[in-house]
Structures are given as C-alpha cells and as structure tokens.
DRENSETOR-755545 format. One line per field, with one value per residue (C-alpha): residue in one letter; chain; x, y, z. Coordinates in nm, 2 decimals. Layout:
! DRENSETOR-755545
votor: (A, ...)
fivex: (A, ...)
c1: (X, ...)
c2: (Y, ...)
c3: (Z, ...)
//
This chain:
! DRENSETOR-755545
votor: (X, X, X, X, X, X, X, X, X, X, X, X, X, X, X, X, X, X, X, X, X, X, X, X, X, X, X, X, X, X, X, X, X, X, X, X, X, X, X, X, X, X, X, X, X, X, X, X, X, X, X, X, X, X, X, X, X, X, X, X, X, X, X, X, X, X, X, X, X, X, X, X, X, X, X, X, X, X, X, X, X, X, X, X, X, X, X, X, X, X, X, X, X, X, X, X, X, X, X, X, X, X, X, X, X, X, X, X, X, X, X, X, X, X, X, X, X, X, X, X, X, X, X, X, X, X, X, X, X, X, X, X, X, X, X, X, X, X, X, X, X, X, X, X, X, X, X, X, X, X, X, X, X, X, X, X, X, X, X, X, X, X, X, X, X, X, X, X, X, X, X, X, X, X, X, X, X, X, X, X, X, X, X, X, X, X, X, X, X, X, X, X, X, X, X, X, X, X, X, X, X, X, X, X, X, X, X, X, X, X, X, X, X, X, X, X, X, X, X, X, X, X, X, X, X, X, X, X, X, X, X, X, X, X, X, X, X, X, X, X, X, X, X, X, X, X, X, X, X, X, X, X, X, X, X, X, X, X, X, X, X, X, X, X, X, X, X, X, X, X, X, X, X, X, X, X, X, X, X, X, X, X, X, X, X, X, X, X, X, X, X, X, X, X, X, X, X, X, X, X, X, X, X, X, X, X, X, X, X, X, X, X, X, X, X, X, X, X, X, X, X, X, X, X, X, X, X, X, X, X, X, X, X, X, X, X, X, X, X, X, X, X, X, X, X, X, X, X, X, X, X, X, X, X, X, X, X, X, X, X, X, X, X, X, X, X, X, X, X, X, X, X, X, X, X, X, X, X, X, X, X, X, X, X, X, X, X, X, X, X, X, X, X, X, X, X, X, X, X, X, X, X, X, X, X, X, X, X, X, X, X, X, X, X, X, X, X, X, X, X, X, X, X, X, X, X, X, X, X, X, X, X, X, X, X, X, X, X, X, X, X, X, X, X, X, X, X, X, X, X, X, X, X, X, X, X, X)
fivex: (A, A, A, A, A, A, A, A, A, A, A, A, A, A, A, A, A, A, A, A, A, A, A, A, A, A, A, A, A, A, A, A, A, A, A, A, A, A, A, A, A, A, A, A, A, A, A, A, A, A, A, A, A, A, A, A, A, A, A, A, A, A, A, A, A, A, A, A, A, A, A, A, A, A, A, A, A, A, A, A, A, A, A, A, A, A, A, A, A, A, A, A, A, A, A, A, A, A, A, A, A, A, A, A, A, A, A, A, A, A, A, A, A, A, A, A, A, A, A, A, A, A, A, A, A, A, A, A, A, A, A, A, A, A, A, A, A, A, A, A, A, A, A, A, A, A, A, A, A, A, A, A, A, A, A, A, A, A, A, A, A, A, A, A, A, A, A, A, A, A, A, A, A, A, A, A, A, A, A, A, A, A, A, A, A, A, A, A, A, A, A, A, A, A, A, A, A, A, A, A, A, A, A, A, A, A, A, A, A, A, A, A, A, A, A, A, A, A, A, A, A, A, A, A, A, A, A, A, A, A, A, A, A, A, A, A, A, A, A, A, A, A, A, A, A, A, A, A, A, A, A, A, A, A, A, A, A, A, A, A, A, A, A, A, A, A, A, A, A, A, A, A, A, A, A, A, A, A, A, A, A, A, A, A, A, A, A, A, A, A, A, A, A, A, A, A, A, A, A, A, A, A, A, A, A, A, A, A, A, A, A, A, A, A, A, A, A, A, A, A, A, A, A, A, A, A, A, A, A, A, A, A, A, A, A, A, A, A, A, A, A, A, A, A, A, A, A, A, A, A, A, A, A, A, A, A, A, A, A, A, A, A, A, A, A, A, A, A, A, A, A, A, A, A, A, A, A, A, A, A, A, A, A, A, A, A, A, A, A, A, A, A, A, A, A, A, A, A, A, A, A, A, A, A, A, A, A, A, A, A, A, A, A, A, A, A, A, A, A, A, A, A, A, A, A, A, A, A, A, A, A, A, A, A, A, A, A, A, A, A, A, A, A, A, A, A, A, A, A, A, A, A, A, A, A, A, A)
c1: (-6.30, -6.43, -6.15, -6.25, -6.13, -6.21, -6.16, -6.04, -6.37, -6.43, -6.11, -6.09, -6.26, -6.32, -6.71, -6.59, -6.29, -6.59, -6.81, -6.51, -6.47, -6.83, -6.81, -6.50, -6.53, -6.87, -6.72, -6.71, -6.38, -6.05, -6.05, -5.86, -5.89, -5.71, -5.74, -5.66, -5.51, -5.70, -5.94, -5.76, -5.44, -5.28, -5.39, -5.21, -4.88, -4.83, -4.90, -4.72, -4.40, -4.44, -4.48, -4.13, -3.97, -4.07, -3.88, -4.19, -4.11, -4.53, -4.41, -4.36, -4.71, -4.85, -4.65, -4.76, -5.12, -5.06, -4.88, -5.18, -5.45, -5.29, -5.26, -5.56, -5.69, -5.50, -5.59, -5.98, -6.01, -5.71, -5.77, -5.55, -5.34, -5.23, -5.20, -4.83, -4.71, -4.89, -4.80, -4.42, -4.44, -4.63, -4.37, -4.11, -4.34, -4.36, -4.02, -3.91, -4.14, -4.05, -3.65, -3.81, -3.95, -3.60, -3.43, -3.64, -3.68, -3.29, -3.25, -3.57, -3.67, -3.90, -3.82, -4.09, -3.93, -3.92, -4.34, -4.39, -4.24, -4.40, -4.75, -4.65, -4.69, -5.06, -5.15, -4.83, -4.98, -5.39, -5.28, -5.11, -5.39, -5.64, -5.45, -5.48, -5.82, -5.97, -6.00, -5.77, -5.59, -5.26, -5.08, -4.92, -4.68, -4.82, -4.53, -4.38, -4.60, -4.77, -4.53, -4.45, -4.34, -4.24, -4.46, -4.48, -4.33, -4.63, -4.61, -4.84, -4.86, -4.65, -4.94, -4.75, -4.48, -4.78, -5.04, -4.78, -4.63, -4.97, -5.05, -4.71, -4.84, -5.17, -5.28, -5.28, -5.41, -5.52, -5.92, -6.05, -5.73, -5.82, -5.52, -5.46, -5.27, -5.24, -5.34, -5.21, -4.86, -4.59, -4.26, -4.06, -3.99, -3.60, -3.54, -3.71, -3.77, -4.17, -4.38, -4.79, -5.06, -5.20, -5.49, -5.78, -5.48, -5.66, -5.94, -5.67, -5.50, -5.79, -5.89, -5.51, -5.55, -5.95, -5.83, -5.50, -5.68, -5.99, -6.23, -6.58, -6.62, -6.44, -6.68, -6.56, -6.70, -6.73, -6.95, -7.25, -7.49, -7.34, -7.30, -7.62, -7.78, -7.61, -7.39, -7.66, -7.48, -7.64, -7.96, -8.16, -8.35, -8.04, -8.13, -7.93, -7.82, -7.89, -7.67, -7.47, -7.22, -6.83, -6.88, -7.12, -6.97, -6.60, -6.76, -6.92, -6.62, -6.42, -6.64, -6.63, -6.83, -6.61, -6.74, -6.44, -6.14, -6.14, -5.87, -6.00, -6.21, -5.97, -5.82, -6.19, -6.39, -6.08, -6.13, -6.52, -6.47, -6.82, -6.81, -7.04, -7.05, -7.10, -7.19, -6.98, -7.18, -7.54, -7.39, -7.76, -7.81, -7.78, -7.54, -7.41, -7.40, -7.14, -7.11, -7.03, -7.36, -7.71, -7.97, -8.36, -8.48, -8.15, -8.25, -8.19, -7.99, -7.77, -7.71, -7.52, -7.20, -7.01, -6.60, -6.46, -6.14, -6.20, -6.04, -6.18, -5.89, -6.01, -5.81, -5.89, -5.84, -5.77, -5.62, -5.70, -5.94, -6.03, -6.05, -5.96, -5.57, -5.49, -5.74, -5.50, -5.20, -5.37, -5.49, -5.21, -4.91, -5.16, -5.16, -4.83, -4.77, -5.04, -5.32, -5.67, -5.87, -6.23, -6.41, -6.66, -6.82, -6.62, -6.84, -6.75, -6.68, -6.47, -6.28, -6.23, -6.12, -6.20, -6.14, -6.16, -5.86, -5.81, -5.67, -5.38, -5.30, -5.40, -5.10, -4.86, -5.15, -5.10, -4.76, -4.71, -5.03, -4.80, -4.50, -4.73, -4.84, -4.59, -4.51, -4.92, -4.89, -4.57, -4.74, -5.13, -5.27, -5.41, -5.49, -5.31, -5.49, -5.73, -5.78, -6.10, -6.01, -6.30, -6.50, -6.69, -6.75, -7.13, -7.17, -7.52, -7.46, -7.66, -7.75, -7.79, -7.66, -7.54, -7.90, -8.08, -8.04, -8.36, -8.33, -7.95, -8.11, -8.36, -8.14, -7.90, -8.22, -8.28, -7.99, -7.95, -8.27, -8.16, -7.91, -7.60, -7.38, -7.33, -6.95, -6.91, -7.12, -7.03, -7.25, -7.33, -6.95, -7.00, -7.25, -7.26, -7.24, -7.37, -7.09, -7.20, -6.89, -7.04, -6.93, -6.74, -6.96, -7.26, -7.26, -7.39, -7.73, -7.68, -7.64, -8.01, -8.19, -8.10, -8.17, -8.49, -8.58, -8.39, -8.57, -8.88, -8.89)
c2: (-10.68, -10.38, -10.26, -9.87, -9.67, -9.29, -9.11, -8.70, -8.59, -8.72, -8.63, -8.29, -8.02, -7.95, -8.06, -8.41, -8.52, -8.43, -8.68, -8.95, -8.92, -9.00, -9.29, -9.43, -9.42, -9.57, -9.90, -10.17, -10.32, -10.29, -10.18, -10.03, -9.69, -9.62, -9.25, -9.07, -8.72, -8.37, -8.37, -8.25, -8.21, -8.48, -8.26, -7.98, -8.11, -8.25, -7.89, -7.79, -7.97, -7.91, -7.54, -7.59, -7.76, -7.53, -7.29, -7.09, -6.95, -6.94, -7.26, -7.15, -6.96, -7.30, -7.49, -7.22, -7.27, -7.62, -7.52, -7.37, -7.58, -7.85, -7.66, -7.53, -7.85, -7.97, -7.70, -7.74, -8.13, -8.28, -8.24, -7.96, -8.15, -8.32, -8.03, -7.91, -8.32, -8.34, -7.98, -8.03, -8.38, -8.25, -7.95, -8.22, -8.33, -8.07, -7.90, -8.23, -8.14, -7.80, -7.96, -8.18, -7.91, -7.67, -7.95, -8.01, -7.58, -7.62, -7.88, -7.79, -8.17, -8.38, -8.72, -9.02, -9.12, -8.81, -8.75, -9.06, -8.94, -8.59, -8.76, -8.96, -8.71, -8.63, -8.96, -8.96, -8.59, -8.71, -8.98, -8.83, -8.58, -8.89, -9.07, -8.81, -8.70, -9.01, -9.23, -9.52, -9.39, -9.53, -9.45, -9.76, -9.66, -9.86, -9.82, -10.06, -10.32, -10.24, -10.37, -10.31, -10.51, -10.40, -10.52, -10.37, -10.08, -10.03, -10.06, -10.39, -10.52, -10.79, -10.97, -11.28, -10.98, -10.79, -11.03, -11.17, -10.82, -10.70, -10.99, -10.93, -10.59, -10.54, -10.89, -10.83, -10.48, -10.39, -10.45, -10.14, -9.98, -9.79, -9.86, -9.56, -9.66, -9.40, -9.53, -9.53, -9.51, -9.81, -9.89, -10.14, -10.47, -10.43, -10.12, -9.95, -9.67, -9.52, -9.62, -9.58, -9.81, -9.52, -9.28, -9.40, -9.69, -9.64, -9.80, -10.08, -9.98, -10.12, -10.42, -10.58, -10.54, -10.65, -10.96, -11.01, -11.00, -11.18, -10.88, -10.88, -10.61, -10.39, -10.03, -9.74, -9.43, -9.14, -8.83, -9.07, -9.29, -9.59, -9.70, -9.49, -9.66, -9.38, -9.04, -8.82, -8.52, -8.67, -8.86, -8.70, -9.03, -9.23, -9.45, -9.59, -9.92, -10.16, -10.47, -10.53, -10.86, -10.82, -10.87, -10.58, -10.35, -10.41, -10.38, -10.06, -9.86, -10.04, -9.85, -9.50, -9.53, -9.35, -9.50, -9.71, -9.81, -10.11, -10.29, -10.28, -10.60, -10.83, -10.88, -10.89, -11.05, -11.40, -11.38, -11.31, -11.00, -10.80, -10.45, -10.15, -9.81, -9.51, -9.16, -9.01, -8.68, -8.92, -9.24, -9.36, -9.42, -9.78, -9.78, -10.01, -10.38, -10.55, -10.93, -11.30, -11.38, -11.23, -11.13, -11.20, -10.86, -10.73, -10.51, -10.72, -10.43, -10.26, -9.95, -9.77, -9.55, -9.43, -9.48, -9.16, -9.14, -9.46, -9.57, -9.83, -10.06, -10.21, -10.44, -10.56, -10.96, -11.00, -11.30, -11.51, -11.84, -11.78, -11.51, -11.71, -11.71, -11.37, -11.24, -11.42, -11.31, -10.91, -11.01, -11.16, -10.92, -10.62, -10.84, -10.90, -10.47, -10.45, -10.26, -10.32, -10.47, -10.34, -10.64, -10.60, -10.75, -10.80, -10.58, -10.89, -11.24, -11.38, -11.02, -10.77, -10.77, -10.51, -10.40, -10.08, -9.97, -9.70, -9.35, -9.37, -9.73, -9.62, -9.56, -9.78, -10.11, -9.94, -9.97, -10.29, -10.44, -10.27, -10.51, -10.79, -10.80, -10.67, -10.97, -10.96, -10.61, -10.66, -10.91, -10.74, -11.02, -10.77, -10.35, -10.16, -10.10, -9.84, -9.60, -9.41, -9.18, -8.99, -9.19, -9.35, -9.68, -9.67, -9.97, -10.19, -10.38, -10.63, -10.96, -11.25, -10.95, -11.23, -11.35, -11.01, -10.98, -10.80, -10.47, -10.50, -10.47, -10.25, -10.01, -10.00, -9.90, -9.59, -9.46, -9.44, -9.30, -9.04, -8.97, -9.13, -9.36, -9.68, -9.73, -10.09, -10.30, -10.61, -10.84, -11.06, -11.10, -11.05, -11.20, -10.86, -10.57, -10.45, -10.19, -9.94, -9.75, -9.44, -9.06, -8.93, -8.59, -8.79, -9.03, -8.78, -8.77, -9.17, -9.24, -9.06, -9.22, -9.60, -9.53, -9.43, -9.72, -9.94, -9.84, -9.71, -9.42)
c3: (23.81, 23.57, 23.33, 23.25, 22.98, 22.93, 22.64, 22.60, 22.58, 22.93, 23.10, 22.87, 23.16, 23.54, 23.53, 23.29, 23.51, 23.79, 23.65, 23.63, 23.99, 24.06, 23.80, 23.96, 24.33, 24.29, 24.15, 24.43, 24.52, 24.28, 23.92, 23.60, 23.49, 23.13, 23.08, 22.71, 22.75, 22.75, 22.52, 22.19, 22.35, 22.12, 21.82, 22.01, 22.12, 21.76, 21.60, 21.83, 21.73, 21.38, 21.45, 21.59, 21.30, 21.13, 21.35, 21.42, 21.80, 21.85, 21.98, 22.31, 22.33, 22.26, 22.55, 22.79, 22.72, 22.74, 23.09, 23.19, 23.12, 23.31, 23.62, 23.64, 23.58, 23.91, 24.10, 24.03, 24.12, 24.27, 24.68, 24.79, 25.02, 24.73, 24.50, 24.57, 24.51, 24.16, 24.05, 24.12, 23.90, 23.58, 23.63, 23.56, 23.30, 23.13, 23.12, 22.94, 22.70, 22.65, 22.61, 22.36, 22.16, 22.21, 22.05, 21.75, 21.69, 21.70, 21.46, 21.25, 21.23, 21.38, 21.36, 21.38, 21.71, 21.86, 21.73, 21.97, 22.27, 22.24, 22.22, 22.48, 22.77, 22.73, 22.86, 23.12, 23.25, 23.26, 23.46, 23.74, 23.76, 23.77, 24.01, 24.29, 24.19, 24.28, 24.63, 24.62, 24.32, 24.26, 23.90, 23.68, 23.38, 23.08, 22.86, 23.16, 23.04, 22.73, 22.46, 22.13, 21.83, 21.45, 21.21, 20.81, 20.93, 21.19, 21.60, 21.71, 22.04, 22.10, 22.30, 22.49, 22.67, 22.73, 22.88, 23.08, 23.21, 23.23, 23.53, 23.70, 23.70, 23.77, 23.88, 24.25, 24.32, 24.66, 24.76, 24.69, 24.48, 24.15, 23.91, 23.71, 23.35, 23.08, 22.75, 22.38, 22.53, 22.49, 22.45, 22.17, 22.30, 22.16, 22.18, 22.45, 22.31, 22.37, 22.08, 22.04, 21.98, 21.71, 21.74, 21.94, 22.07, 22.46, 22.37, 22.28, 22.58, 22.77, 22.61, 22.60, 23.01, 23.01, 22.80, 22.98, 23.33, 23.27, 23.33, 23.35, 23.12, 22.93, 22.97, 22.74, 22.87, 22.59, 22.52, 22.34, 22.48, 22.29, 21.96, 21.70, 21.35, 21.21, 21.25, 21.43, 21.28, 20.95, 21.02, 21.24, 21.31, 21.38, 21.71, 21.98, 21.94, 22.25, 22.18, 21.91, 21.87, 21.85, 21.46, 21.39, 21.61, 21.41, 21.11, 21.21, 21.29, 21.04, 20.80, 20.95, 21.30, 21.54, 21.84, 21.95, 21.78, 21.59, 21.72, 22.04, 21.96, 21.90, 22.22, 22.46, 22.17, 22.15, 22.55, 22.51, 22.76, 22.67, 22.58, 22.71, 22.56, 22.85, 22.81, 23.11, 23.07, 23.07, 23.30, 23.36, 23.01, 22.94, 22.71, 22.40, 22.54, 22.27, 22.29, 22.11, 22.04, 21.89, 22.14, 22.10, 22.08, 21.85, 21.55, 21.21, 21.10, 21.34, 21.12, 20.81, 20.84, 20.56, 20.52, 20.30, 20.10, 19.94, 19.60, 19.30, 19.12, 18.85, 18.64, 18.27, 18.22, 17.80, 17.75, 18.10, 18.08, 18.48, 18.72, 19.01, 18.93, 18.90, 19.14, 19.42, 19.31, 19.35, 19.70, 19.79, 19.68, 19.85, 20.19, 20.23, 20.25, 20.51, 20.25, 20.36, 20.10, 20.08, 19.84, 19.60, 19.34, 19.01, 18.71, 18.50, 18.66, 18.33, 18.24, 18.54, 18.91, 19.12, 19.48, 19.66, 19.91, 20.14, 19.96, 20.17, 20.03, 19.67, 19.52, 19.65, 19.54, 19.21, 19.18, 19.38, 19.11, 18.80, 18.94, 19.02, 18.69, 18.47, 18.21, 18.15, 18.10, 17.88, 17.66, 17.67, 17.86, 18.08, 18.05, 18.27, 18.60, 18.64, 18.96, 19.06, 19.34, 19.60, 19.64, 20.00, 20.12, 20.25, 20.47, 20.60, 20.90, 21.04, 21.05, 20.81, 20.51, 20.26, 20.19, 20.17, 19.85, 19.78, 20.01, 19.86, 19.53, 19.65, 19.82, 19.48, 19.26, 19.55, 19.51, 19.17, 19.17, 19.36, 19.12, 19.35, 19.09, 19.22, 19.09, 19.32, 19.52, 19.74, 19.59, 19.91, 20.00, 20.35, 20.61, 20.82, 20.57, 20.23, 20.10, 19.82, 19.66, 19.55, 19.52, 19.81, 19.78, 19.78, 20.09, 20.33, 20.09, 20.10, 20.45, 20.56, 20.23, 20.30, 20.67, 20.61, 20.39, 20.63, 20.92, 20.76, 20.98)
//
C-alpha cells in the first residue's frame, strides 16, 4: 500500500486538485491520501486572526474570500450530485470559524491555543473537498489518531498512541478505498485539545502513517520534479537529483532545502519506508528516489543549500588546561532547552569554543551560556561570550564529506577570494556536509560559486 501526501501548492486551484484526481484514481487497490490545505490559506487564516486581535473589522472581508474560494473550489471539481452534501458541511466548517474569529475581535487576544484550532480547518476543509472529488474517497479525521505529546514547550508526536491508533484506524481499508486524512492537524494526548505537528507537519503527517502501516512508499507530491543540487531561483545550473539516501536528504533541508520537512525522515527512514519526490503539475517526471543506502550511479555530491538567520557564539577559555570540559557543559546546558546546535570548528583548539545556533535560539544560548558559566566569568577564567548575528550556514552535502579535505580547503580559498569572509567552518565534523558560516548578504553569491566548482559546470 502507497501512503500519498500532497502539499498546498497541489491542492491550491481547479486545474492542481484536477491533476490529484488523475494521480489518485490511477493508484491500484487501497491507499492514503494526506492532503495540506489551499495553497497559502494557512498564511491567510493566521493573518487573518491577527487582523482580528487587533480589532481590525477587514477581518470579515478576509473570511468571505476565504468563503469563496472554497466554494468555488467545490463547485468546479466535486461531482455535482455530491455538491449540495459537501457545501452544507464546509458551511458548518466555516461558520465555526467565523465564531472563532468573533470571539478573538471581542476579546482582542489570540491565544496559542486558539492559533491552533484556527489553522486547524484548512486541512479539515481540503479534505472534505478531496474526499468527494475522488472515486472511492472516504475522509478519516487525523486529529482522531495523530497524537500529541508536550515536550520543551513544543507539540511532538507521541509515537506508540499514534502507531497503534493509526492501525486501528486505517489498517483495514476497503480494496480499492482511498483514505482521505488531513495533515498537520492533531490533538494532545491529555488534554484533547487540537494541537499541530508545525509548518510543513503533513509531510510528517504522512510518514507517521507510512511508518505506522508498513507502506511501500511514502510519495510526496509537490510543484518540483524532486529534490535540485541547488535553489533554481539561484543557480541556474542546479540539476535534479535522482537518488539521494535518508541522511543527505535530512541534511539538505536541515540546511535550508525546502523540499520536505525534515522531520518527516525520522519515522519512514527507522522503518526503512523509501521516499519519492513528485511533481503533481509534471507526474511523469521521475522524481527524487530517497533511500537507506547509496546507489551505484549516485552523484558524490548531492548538492549545496544555504540556512539564513544563523548566529556565531564564540567563547574565550583563559584559565582552562583542556577544551574538552567546558565545551560539554555548553552543549549540554543548550540541549537540554531544545537549541539546535550547528558545529563547527573551534578558531583555537586550546582557547575558544565556538558553535553556531539558529537566530531564533540566539539569545536565550546567550543567556543560558552566561548562567552556565557564571563562576568562570566571576573569577576571569573565561571572557564573556561573544555573539555574531546575520550570518548563513552554506552547507555541502554528499558523500564520504569528512575526508574531502581538499575541495573543503579549496572551496574556503574561492570564497574568500571572492571576497565572502569565512567567519566558521566545520572542519570535517560531519560525514555528509561541509558548512561555511559566512555573511548572510553574501550566501546567494556563495551558493552559485561552490556549485560551479562542485559540479564544474
């Protein structure tokens, strides 16, 4: 059984939700269909909300065009006969919402709970449309089965609720029966109340039921041919990517490729449930195939991509006989509050640490480092640290990255060349990616000059 997921780009018009159709019906036998909602209608229902904390009344403009849209979405591709059924339930839908957004132009707040359950009906509206659309259709409500846990502060699947309510679920579908499950949507294991998975969380969506199930393959279809050897908006000579393996593909959009959300891996890569990356505006393209293992003809290097909003910590050791010591208690203290760590080189292996963090995570590892710390900062055992803000993570991926230490070295003497400041550098950390910490202004001059002497195009 194929587990399918299609993004808001593909269920976003009357030609795209045409093209799903074709996809869908022309799948043999049973299978899942996660579906995101209208293309940028998550954007919308959140401005939306905050127009009407606010208490701006161009609220209600904004919830008749999103009115709108959705019926004359239903009346251009669900069959007619069905048309009056699906029209009177996204009515329903839909005048919650609007109750929703009375209540918070009434109060002038939105609360984080209340965020979740506005967000929460684009994928509860794209379904119903998508169930009646297509043949054998029949609509499951995920946050029924796709459960949440608090971890951090942050909503994570609780995986052994989920797996097993997943199979109770969705383990016995009918021969030919298309399941229908909106994505991204949840609910708390405790409480009940609807939670997400985050943005991009249908990709997740999709590979929680892929790995719960046992698919045969998890296929993501989106509006690119599959996964490129960089942002064609950039580099004009970017290339499609044929195969990639769980690894590379993580570490590409951990690093800024937008192609799928990252912790989508995790649950199909532990169950070794193979990926493929589908155009649904191009379907006979062949795609992205993403799998456990390296395949004969794979590229050495997979491709570059470039993470912005990056920040450099760099702490002076005065009075410390080892590195080793202190450098755990930073990683450590930064792990516990859930900040991604970005590693790179230290400048100076006997006298500085240094790591790069998200911006978002920037200040808060600054102050949680000045607590960490603060009897070595009391006595001058250590300076106090130091924070370099916009900058960009440029990242190599590929194969085999820990021992290429000479296009490493090469690709750090280009770019300083070309007048880009190299402030941090991995240093053969990592045996998939080379990161370069450079200038956040600079990284779309990087990205096309280490392609080209990447690819030697």
């Amino acid at each position: 059984m194929k587990v399918l997921k299609f993004g808001g780009t593909s269920v976003g018009s009357v030609a795209s939700l045409n093209n799903v159709k074709k996809i869908v019906e022309s799948i043999p036998g049973k299978a899942v269909i996660v579906v995101s909602a209208l293309g940028g209608l998550t954007d919308k229902l959140i401005s939306t909300a905050k127009m009407a904390s606010g208490g701006d009344s161009e609220w209600q403009n904004e919830m008749e065009a999103i009115s709108k849209r959705h019926f004359d979405i239903i009346k251009n591709v669900v069959p007619e006969a069905a048309q009056t059924e699906v029209n009177k339930t996204i009515e329903a839908l839909l005048q919650e919402l609007k109750r929703n957004y009375e209540g918070i132009f009434l109060l002038k707040s939105l609360p984080e709970k209340v965020l979740d359950v506005i967000v929460s009906f684009g994928e509860r509206m794209s379904s119903v449309i998508v169930a009646a659309m297509v043949e054998n259709g029949k609509r499951y409500y995920s946050p029924e089965f796709i459960k949440t846990e608090k971890w951090y502060g942050k909503n994570i699947a609780d995986r052994k609720l989920t797996d097993k309510l997943i199979k109770d679920t969705l383990g016995n579908l009918g021969e030919n029966e298309k399941a229908i499950v909106p994505g991204f949507i949840s609910t708390d294991t405790v409480s009940g109340e609807i939670t997400n998975l985050g943005r991009g969380g249908s990709d997740y969506t999709g590979a929680l039921i892929a790995a719960a199930l046992g698919a045969e393959i998890l296929e993501i279809w989106t509006d690119v041919d599959g996964f490129m050897t960089a942002d064609p908006r950039i580099v004009d000579e970017a290339l499609i990517i044929d195969h990639l393996t769980f690894t590379e593909s993580m570490e590409l959009c951990t690093f800024g490729a937008k192609v799928i959300y990252p912790p989508t891996i995790y649950p199909v890569f532990h169950s070794n449930i193979p990926i493929k990356i589908l155009n649904t505006f191009n379907p006979e393209a062949p795609g992205t195939l993403i799998t456990d293992h390296p395949q004969l003809n794979d590229l050495e290097v997979k491709g570059v991509t470039a993470l912005k909003d990056v920040a450099l910590i760099t702490i002076t050791l005065k009075s410390y006989n080892e590195i080793q010591e202190p450098l755990k208690r930073a990683m450590n203290v930064l792990s516990k509050e859930a900040v991604r760590i970005i590693p790179v080189a230290n400048p100076d292996p006997y006298s500085e640490l240094s790591f790069a963090v998200t911006a978002s995570d920037a200040r808060k590892s600054m102050e949680m480092l000045g607590k960490e710390f603060a009897p070595e900062l009391s006595s001058g055992k250590i300076t106090p640290p130091l924070l370099k803000e916009n900058l960009a993570a440029v990242a190599l991926v590929g194969k085999d990255m820990r021992n290429k230490s000479r296009l490493a070295a090469r690709i750090g003497h280009s770019l300083r060349r070309q007048g880009i400041n190299v402030e941090a550098h991995s240093g053969g950390n990592s045996d998939t990616t080379l990161i370069y910490i450079i200038n956040q202004e600079k990284s779309s001059e990087a990205l096309p000059l280490i392609h080209s002497l990447v690819f030697e195009l």
